[in-house]
C-alpha positions as CSV (number, residue, x, y, z in Angstrom):
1,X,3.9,24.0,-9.2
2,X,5.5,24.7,-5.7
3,X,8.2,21.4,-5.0
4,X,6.8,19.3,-2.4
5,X,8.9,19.0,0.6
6,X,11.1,16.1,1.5
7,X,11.9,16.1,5.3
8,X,13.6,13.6,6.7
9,X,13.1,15.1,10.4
10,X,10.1,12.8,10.9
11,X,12.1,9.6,10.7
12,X,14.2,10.8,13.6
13,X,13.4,9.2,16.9
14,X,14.0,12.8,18.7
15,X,11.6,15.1,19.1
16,X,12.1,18.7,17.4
17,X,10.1,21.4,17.8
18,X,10.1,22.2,14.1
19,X,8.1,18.3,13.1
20,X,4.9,19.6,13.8
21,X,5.4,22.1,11.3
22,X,6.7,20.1,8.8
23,X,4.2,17.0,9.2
24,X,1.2,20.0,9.1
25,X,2.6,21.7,5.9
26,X,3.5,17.9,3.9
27,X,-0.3,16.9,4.7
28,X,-1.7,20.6,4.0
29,X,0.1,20.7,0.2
30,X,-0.4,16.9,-0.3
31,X,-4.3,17.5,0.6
32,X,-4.4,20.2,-1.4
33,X,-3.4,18.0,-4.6
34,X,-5.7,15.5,-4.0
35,X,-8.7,18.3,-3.8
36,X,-7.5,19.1,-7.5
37,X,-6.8,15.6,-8.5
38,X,-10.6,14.9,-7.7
39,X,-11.4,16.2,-11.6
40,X,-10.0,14.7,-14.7
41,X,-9.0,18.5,-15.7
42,X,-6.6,19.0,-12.5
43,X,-5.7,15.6,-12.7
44,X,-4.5,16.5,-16.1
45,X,-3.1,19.2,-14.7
46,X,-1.0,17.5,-12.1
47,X,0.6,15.0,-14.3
48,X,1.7,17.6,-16.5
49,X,3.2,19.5,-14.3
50,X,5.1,16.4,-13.1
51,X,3.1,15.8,-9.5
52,X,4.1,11.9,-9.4
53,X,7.5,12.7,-10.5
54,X,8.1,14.6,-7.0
55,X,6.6,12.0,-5.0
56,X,8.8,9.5,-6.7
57,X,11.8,11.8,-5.5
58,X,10.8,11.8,-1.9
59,X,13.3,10.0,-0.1
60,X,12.0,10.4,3.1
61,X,9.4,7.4,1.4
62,X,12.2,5.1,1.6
63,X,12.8,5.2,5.6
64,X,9.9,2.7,6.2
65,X,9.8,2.0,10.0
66,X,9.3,-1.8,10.7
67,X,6.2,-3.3,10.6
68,X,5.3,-4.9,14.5
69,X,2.9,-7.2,15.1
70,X,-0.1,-6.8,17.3
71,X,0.0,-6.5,20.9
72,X,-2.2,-5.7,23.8
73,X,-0.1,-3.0,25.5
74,X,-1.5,0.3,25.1
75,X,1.1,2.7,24.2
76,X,1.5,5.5,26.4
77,X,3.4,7.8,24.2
78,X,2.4,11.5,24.3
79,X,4.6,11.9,21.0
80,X,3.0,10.1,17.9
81,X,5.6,7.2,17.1
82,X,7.5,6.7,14.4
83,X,5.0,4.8,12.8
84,X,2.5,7.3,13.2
85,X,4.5,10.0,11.6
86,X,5.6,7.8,8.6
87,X,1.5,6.9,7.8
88,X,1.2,10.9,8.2
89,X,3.6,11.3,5.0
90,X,2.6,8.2,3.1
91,X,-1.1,8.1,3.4
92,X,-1.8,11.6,1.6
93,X,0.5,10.3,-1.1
94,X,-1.5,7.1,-1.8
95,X,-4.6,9.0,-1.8
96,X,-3.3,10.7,-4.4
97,X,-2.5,8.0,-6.4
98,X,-5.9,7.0,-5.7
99,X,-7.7,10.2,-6.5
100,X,-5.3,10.4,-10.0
101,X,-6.6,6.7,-10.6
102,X,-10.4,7.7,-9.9
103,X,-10.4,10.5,-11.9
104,X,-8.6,9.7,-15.4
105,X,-9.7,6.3,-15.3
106,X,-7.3,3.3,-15.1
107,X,-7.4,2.5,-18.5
108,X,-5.5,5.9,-19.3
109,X,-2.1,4.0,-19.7
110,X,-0.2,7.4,-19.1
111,X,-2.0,7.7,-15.4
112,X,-1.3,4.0,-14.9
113,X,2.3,4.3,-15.8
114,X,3.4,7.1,-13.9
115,X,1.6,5.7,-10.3
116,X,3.7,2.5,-11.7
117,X,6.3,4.3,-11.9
118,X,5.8,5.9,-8.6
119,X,5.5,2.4,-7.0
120,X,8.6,1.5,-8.3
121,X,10.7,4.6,-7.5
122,X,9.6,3.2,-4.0
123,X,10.7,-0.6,-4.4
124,X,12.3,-1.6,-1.3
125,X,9.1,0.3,0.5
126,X,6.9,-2.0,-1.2
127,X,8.2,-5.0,-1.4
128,X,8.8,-4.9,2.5
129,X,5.3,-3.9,2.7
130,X,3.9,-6.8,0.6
131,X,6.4,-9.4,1.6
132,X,5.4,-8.3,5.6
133,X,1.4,-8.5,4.6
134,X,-0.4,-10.4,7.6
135,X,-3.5,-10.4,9.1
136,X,-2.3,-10.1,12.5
137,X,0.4,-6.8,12.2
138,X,-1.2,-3.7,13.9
139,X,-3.9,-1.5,12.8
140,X,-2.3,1.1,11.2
141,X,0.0,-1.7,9.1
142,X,-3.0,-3.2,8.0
143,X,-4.4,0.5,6.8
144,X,-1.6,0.7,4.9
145,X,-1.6,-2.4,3.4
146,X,-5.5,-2.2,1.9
147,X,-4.3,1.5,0.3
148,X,-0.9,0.0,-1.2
149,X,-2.9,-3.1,-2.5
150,X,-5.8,-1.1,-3.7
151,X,-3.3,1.5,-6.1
152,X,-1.7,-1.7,-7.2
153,X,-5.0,-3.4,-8.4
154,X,-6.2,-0.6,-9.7
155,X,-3.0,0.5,-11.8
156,X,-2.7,-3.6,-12.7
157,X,-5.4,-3.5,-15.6
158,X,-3.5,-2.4,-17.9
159,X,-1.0,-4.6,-19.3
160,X,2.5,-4.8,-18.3
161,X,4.3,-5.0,-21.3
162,X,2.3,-1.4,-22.5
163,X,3.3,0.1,-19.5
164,X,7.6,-0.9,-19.6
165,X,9.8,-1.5,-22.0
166,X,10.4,-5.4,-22.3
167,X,14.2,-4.4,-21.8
168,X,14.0,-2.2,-19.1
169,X,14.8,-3.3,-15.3
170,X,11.1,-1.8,-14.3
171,X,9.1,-5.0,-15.8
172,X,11.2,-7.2,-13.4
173,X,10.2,-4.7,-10.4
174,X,6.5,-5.3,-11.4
175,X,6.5,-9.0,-12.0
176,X,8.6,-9.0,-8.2
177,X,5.7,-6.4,-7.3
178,X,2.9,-9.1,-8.7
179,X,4.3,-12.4,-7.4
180,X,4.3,-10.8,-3.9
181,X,0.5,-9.2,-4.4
182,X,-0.6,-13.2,-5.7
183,X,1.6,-15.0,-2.5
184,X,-0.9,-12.7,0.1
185,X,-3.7,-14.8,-0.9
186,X,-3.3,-17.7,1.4
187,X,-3.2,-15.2,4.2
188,X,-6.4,-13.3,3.6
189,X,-8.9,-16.0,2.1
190,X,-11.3,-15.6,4.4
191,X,-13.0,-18.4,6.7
192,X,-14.9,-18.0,10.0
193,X,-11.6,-19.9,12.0
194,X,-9.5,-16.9,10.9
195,X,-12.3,-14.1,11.6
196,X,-12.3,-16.0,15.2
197,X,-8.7,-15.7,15.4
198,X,-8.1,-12.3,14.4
199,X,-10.9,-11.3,17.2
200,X,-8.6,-13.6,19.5
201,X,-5.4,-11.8,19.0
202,X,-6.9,-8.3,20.1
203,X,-8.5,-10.1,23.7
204,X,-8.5,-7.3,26.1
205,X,-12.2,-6.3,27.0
206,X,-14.6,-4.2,26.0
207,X,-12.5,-1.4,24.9
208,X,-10.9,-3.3,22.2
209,X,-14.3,-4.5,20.2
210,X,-13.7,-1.2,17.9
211,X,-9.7,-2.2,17.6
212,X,-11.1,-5.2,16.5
213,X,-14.0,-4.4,14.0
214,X,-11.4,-2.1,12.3
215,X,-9.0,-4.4,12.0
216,X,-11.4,-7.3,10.6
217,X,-12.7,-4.5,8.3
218,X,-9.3,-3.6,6.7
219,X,-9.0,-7.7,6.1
220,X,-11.7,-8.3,4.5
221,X,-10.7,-4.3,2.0
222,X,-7.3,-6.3,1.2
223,X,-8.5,-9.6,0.5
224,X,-10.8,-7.4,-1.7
225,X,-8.0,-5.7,-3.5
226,X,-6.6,-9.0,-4.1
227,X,-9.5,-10.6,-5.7
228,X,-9.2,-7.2,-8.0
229,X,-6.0,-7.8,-8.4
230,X,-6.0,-11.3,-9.9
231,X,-9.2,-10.6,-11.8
232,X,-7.3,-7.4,-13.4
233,X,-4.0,-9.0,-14.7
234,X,-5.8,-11.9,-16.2
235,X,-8.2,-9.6,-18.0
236,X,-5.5,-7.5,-19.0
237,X,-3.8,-10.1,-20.6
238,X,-3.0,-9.7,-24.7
239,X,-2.1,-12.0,-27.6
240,X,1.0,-12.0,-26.5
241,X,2.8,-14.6,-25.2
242,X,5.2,-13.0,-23.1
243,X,2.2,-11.9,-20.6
244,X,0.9,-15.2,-20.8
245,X,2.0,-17.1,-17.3
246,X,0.0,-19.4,-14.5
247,X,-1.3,-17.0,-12.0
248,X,-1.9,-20.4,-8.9
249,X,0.3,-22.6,-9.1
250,X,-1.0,-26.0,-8.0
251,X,1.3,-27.8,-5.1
252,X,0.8,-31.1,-3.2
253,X,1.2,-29.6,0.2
254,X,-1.4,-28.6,2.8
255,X,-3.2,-24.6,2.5
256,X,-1.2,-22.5,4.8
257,X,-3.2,-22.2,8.1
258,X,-3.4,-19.8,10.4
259,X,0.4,-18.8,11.6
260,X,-0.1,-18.1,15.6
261,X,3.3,-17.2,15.8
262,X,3.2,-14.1,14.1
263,X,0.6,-13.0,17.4
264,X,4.0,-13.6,19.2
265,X,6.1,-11.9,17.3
266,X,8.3,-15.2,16.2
């Protein structure tokens, strides 16, 4: 199998003329494996031939951009952002996760711990994604949210300690990985004073309804995947003790309301 590339060019604020190129062929190869992926026998396939194992090499991964909140000024930009470009590189690589997922099944504990694995090659990424999870960053944060949070309810069925040696440093990434999926609840259960305030934060007339709509659609995916989520690792949970743990905690303190501030970038 052909080695996936690994640019670091679309990071760079500049403009080269060589990015379009390199975006193009990374999306071309990396929809190409998801095509395959689609059947249990090229899924196979892939994992043998150590797909994951490339993506989990790709640094360029690492360089997450940071996550803005949202904000009625239209960009002008004729270049994509940085932003932009980064989705363009992660996207096809969760779908793949996805597609590897779909088509092996998650209870194939090999499938499940080599997207874990690919999670987990990607920490910092992940954990900034998770630990930055509101309903008020932009659009194309809140895409990537839902996919990240739907590979990681999806890969969470099977049980933890299956998946990672009890000694290994990668069962402390995942329970960091889980504690952060579990503290996104408060922000996405849903009630009809948030849905107001989401369609609040986006005022700007008539040519925002479909800004909004999307973005009100990709809430209501995550809090989805986070239902799944919860549901999975309790029902993946063994006779052993060592998996056994309070998923919510109870607390004295008031539900966490609706934070304004982060519409204000506070």
């Amino acid at each position: 199998m052909r080695q996936m590339s690994n640019h670091p060019q679309p990071m760079m604020p500049c403009a080269s003329r060589k990015l379009p190129d390199c975006l193009y062929r990374d999306t071309k190869d990396k929809a190409l494996l998801c095509r395959i992926a689609a059947t249990r026998t090229g899924a196979e396939l892939l994992l043998e031939q150590g797909a994951l194992a490339c993506l989990s090499s790709m640094q360029v991964l690492d360089r997450h951009p940071d996550i803005k909140t949202l904000s009625t000024a239209a960009s002008m930009d004729f270049y994509p952002s940085i932003s932009s470009r980064y989705m363009q590189i992660l996207f096809p690589a969760l779908n793949f996760c996805d597609a590897i997922l779909t088509s092996l099944g998650t209870k194939n504990q090999s499938c499940t711990a080599q997207v874990l694995h690919f999670l987990m090659s990607h920490n910092d990424t992940v954990n900034l994604v998770l630990h930055s999870g509101s309903p008020y960053i932009q659009l194309i944060f809140l895409k990537e949210l839902a996919r990240l949070t739907c590979i990681i309810s999806r890969a969470s069925q099977q049980d933890v300690w299956l998946v990672c040696e009890p000694e290994s440093g990668g069962v402390t990434q995942l329970h960091r990985m889980q504690q952060l999926m579990l503290a996104l609840f408060p922000s996405f259960v849903v009630s009809q004073a948030l849905l107001q305030e989401l369609s609040g934060a986006q005022e700007g007339g008539d040519a925002h309804n479909s800004q909004v709509v999307k973005s009100v659609l990709w809430f209501f995916r995550i809090a989805c995947n986070l239902v799944l989520f919860a549901r999975n690792i309790v029902a993946s949970q063994g006779v052993d003790h060592r998996a056994t743990r309070v998923i919510f905690k109870p607390t004295l303190g008031e539900s966490r309301t609706v934070e304004r501030r982060f519409r204000g970038g506070m």
